[in-house]
MARZAKE-297151 format. One record per residue (C-alpha): residue in one letter; x negated, y, z negated. Coordinates in Angstrom, 3 decimals, padded with zeros to 6 digits. Example, Ala and Ser with C-alpha at 12.3 -4.5 7.8 and 13.67 -1.06 7.14 Angstrom:
residues 2
  resn         u         v         w
     A  -012.300  -004.500  -007.800
     S  -013.670  -001.060  -007.140
This chain:
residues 398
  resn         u         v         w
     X   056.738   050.780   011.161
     X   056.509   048.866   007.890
     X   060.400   048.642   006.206
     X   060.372   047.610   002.684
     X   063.298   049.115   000.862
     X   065.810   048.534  -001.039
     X   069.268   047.556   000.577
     X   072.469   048.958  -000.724
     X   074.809   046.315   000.416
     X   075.973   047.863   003.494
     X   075.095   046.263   006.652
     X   075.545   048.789   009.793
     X   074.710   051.814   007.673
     X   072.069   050.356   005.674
     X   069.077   052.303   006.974
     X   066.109   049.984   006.117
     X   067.936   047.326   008.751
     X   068.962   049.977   010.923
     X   065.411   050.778   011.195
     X   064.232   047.161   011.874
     X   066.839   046.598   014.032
     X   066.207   049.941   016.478
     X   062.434   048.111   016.610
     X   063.829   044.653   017.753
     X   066.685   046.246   019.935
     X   064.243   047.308   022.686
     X   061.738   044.268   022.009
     X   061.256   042.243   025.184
     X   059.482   039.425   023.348
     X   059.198   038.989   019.341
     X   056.764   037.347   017.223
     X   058.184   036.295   013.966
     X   055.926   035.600   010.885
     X   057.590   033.863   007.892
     X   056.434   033.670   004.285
     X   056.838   030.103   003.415
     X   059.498   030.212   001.022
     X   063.161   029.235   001.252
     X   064.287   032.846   001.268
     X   061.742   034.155   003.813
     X   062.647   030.502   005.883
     X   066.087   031.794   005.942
     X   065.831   035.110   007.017
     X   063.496   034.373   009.615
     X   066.157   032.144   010.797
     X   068.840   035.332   011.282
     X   066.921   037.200   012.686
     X   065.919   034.588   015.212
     X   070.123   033.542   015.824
     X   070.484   037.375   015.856
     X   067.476   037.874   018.622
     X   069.032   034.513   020.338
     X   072.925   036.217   020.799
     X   070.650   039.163   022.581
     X   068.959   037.332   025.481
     X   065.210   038.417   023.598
     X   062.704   035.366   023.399
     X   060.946   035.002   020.029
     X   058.565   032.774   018.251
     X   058.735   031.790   014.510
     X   055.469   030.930   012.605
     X   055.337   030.182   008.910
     X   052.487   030.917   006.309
     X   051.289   030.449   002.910
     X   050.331   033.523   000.879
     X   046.661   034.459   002.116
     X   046.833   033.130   005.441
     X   046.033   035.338   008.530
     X   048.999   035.115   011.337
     X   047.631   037.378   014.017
     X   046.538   034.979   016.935
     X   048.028   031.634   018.384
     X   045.573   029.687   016.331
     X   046.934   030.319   012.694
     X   049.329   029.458   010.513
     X   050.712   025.696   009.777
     X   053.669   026.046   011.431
     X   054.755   027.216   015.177
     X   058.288   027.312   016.714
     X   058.935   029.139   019.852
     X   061.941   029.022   021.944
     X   060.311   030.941   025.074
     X   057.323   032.082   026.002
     X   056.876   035.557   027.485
     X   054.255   037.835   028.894
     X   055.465   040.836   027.802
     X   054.672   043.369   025.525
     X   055.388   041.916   021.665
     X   056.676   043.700   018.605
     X   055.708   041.641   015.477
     X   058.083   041.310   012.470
     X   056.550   040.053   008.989
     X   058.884   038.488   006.371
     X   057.245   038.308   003.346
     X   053.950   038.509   004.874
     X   051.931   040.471   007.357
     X   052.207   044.044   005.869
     X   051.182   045.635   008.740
     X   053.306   044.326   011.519
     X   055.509   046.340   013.403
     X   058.645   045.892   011.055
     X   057.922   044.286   007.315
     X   060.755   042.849   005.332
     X   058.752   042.563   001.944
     X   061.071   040.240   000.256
     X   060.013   041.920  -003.411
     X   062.753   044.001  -004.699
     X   064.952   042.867  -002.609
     X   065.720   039.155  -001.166
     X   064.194   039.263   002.597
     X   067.659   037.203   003.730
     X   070.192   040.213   002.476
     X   068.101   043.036   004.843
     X   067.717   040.226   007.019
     X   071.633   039.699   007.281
     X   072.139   043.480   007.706
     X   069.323   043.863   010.681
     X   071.679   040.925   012.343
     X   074.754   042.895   012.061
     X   073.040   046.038   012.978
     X   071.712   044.433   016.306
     X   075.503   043.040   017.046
     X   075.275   039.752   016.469
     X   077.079   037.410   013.652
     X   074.865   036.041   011.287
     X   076.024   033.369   009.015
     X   076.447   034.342   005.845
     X   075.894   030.492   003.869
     X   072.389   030.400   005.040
     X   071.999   034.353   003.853
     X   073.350   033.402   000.377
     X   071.175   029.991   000.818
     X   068.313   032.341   000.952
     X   069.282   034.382  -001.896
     X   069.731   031.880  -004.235
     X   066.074   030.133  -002.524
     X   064.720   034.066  -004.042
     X   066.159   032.754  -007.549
     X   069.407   035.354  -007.500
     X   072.878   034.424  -008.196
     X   074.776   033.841  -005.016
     X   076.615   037.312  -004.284
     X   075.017   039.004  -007.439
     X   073.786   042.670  -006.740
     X   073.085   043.636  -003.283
     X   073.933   040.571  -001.697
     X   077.782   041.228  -002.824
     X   078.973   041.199   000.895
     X   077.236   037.976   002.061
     X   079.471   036.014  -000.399
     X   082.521   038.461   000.841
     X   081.730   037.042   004.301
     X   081.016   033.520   003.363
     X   084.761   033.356   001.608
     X   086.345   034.399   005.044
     X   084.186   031.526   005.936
     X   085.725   029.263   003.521
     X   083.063   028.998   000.654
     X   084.316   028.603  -002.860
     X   082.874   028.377  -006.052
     X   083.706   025.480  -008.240
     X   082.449   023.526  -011.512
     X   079.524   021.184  -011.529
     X   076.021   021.013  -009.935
     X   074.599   022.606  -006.898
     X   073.422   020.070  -004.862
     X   072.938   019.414  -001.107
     X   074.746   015.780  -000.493
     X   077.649   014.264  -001.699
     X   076.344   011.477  -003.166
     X   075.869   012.906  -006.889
     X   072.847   010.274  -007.802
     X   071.090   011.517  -004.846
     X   071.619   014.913  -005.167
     X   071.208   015.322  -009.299
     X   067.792   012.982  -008.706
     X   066.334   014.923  -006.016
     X   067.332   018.904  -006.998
     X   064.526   020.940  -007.765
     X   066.796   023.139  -009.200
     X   066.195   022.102  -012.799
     X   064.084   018.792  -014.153
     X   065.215   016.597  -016.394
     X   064.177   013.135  -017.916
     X   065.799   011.318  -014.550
     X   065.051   013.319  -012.190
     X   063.514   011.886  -009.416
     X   065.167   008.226  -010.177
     X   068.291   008.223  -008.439
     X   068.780   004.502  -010.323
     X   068.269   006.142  -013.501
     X   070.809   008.927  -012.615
     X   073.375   006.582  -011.146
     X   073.175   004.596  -014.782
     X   073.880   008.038  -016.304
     X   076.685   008.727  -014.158
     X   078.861   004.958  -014.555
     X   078.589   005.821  -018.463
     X   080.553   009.377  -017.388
     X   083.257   006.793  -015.892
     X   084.064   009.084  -013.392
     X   086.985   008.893  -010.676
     X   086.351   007.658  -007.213
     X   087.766   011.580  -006.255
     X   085.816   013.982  -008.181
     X   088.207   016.874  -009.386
     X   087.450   019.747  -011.334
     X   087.463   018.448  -014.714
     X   084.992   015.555  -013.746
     X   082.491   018.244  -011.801
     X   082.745   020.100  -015.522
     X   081.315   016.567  -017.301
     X   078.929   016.120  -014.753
     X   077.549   019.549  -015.056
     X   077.579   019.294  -018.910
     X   075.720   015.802  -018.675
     X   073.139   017.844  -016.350
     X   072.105   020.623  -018.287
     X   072.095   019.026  -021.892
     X   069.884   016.122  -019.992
     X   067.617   019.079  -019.080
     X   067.569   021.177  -022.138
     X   067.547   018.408  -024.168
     X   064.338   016.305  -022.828
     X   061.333   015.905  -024.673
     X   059.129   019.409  -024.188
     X   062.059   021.138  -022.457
     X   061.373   024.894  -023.116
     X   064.203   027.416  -024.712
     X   063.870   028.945  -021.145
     X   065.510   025.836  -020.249
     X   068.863   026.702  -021.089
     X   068.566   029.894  -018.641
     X   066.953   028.500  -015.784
     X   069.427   025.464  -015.770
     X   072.151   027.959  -014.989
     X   071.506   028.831  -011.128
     X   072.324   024.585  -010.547
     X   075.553   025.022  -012.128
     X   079.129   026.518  -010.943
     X   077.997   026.460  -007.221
     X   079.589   027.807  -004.011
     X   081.057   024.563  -001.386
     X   080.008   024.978   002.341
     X   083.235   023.430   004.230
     X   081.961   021.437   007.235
     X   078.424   023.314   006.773
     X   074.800   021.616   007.321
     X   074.877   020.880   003.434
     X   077.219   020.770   000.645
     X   077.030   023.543  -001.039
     X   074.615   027.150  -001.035
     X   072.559   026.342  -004.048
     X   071.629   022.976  -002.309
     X   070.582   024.273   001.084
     X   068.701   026.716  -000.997
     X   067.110   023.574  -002.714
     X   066.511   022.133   000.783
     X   065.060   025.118   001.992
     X   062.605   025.392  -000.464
     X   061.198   022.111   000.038
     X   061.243   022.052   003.856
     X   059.007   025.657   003.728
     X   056.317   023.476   001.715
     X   056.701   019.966   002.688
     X   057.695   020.695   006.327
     X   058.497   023.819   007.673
     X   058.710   023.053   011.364
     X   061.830   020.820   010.230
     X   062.920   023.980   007.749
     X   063.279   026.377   010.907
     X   064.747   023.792   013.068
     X   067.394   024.068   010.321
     X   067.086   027.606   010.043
     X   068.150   028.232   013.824
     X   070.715   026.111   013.175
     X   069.559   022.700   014.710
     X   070.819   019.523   013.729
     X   067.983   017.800   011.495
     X   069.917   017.451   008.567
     X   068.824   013.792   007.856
     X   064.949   014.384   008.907
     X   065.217   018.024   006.095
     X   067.162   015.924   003.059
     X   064.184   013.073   003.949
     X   061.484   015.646   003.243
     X   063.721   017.353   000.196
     X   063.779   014.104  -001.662
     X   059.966   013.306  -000.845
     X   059.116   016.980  -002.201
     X   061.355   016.693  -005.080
     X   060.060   012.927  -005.982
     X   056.986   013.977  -006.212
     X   057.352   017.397  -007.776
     X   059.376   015.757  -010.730
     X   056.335   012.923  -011.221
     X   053.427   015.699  -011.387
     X   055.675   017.827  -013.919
     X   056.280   014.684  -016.067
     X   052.772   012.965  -015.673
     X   050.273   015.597  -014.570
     X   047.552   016.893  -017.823
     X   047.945   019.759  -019.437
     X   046.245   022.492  -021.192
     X   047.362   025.357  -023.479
     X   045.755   028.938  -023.223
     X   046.351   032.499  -024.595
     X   049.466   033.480  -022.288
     X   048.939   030.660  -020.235
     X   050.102   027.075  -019.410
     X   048.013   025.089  -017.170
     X   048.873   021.363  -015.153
     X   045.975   019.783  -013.481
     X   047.100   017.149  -010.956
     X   045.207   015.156  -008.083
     X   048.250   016.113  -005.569
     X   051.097   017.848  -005.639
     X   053.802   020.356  -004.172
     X   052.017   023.074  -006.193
     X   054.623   025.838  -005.800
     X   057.585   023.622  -006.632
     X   055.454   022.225  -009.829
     X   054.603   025.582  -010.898
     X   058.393   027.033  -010.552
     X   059.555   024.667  -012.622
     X   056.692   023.942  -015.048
     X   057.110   027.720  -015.982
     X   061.047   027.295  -015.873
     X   060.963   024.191  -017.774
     X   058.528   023.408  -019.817
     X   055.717   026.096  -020.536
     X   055.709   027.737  -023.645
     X   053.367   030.729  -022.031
     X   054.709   033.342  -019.535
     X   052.481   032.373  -016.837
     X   052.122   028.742  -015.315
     X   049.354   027.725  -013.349
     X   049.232   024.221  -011.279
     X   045.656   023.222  -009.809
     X   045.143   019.843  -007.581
     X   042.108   019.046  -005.560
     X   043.040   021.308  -002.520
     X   045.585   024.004  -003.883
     X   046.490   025.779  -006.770
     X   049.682   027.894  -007.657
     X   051.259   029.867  -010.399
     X   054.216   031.733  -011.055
     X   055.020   034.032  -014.184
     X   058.265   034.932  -016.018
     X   058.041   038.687  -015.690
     X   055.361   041.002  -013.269
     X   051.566   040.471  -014.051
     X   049.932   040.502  -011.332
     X   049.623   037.033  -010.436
     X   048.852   037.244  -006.527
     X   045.978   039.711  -007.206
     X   044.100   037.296  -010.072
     X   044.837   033.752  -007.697
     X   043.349   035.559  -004.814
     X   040.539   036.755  -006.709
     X   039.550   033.197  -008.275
     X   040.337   031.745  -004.610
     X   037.525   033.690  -003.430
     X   035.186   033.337  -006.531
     X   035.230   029.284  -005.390
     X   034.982   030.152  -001.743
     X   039.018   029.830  -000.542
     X   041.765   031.859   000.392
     X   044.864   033.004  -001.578
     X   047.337   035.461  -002.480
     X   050.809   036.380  -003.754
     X   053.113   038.775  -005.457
     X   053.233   040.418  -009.317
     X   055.033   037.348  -010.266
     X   053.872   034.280  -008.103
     X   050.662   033.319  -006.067
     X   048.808   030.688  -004.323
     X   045.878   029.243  -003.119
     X   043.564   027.083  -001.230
     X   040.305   025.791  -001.668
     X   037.732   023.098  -000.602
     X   038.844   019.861  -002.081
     X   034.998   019.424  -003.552
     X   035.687   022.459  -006.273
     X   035.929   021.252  -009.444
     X   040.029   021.955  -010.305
     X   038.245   023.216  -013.714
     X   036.329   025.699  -011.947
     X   039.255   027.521  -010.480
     X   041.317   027.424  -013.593
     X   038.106   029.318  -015.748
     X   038.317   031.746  -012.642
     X   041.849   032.386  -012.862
     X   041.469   032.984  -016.139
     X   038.803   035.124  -015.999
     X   040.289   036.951  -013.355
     X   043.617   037.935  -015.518
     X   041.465   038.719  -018.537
């Protein structure tokens, strides 16, 4: 059974997770196989709580676009909290197609269906790391069809407030290290803390000093040298963010930052989280790593201009994050494309069928890759020349 419509904010009567639920409900052992993304990360993650609650045993693997999850050999990733011998049913998020449920994670993020298969199979999923998800997908927290996540997470305590959506406390850390947005600081939490003592600032942070700080953010990041007119939009989903009281970070656009990293840099720590394990200091150690050096690539790595596209060549990088917010923040094309010795990625402002032409010049140099309309990556032998690939992604969108 492959599930992968639309959800119409219902939960029990929603019948896309009905229908992946009624598969899991008589599972005796479940193979979960994530896309490696923040939103597929979380979803995985409910659905594993949800399976949890039950009494079934399950196993979470997570994958890059392109790679093959079928046997206990693949993927980067493995976390299994039994082992069974019984017959499995297989659920893909985000990849794997042809497993016995699919939540595609296209129209629709994969955490809001994932949410509503958890309520559908009895169980109480958590709505922060559902929003987290959402927000990982690059939606608004409660926009559209995830309207009665953010209804839950308020029982829950959540509020929205002014400022910047950031995981920790500590505003230096937090504005230095979110990938949310790039700016001329970020990834110098020195350089950020200088910024902040000329805000003179109150020891207590209230309202009208999370409104300075947020103004000080986003004119630092539409205002930098090459910053893009898309700036100004994309700078919006760190702003006005939703609090987590007592939660595993501070607020949902945060844990949607830490998410994000922990699927690239280290995703056995990003479902330890996702299950709800305590590794918060080991996942905001791998955020600020990713973000550190996603920031120095986007502000050092060379660059080349193209007809509709906007290329960064780089020895090594986080290529996803790069790509995200090279096309976000500072390409003046509609596609961006980030190539190091091992990996490439790109992602694209509106559908053009991305995934299709990074797969296709992944396997004119001999790798592997894949993606969606609007996002793609890829792999490669770390002997192609990174000039090679870019002529064949080129070619291949032509």
């Amino acid at each position: 059974m492959s599930t992968s419509g639309r959800t119409d904010g219902a939960d029990e009567s929603n019948p896309a997770a009905s229908d992946v639920a009624a598969s899991l409900r008589e599972a005796d052992f479940v193979r979960l196989l994530a896309r490696a993304d923040g939103d597929c990360l979380a979803a995985a993650g409910l659905l594993a709580r949800a399976l949890a609650e039950r009494g079934v045993p399950y196993q979470v693997r997570v994958g890059r676009f392109g790679a093959t999850l079928a046997g206990p050999e693949s993927g980067p990733d493995d976390a299994s909290e039994s082992d069974a011998n019984t017959s499995d049913t297989t659920v893909g998020v985000g990849l794997g197609p042809a497993a016995d449920a699919h939540l595609s994670a296209e129209e629709t993020p994969a955490s809001v269906l994932a949410f509503d298969v958890a309520r559908n199979l009895g169980a109480s999923p958590d709505p922060t790391l559902a929003l987290a998800g959402v927000v990982a997908a690059g939606y608004p927290a409660g926009g559209g069809e995830s309207a009665h996540l953010l209804e839950a997470a308020r029982d829950g305590g959540v509020e929205r407030r002014p400022g910047v959506g950031i995981p920790t406390e500590d505003l230096a850390d937090g504005l230095a290290h979110s990938t949310l947005a790039h700016a001329d600081y970020s990834g110098d939490a020195g350089a950020v803390q200088a910024t902040l003592a000329e805000l003179g600032l109150p020891a207590e942070l209230d309202d009208e000093a999370h409104r300075r700080v947020a103004s000080e953010f986003a004119l630092a990041v539409t205002g930098a040298e090459g910053a893009t007119d898309r700036a100004a939009e994309a700078v919006e989903r760190a702003l006005r963010p939703h609090t987590i009281p007592d939660g595993p970070f501070a607020t949902i656009e945060g844990y949607a930052d830490v998410l994000e990293a922990l699927a690239r840099e280290r995703p056995g720590t990003g479902v330890a989280v996702a299950l709800g394990h305590d590794a918060r200091g080991d996942a905001l150690d791998a955020w600020r790593s990713h973000a550190e050096r996603a920031h120095a690539v986007l502000r050092n790595g060379t660059t080349g201009r193209y007809d509709g596209l906007f290329a960064l060549r780089t020895d090594e990088a986080p290529v996803e994050t790069v790509a995200r917010l090279l096309r976000d923040f500072r390409s003046p094309e509609p596609v961006a494309l980030v190539v190091s010795e091992e990996q490439a990625a790109a992602a694209a402002t509106e559908a053009c069928g991305v995934g299709a032409a990074i797969a296709e010049a992944a396997s004119a140099v001999g790798g592997t890759g894949g993606g969606t309309a609007t996002r793609g990556y890829a792999e490669f032998d770390p002997e192609t020349d990174t000039k090679e690939f870019l002529s064949a992604f080129r070619e291949a969108r032509a």
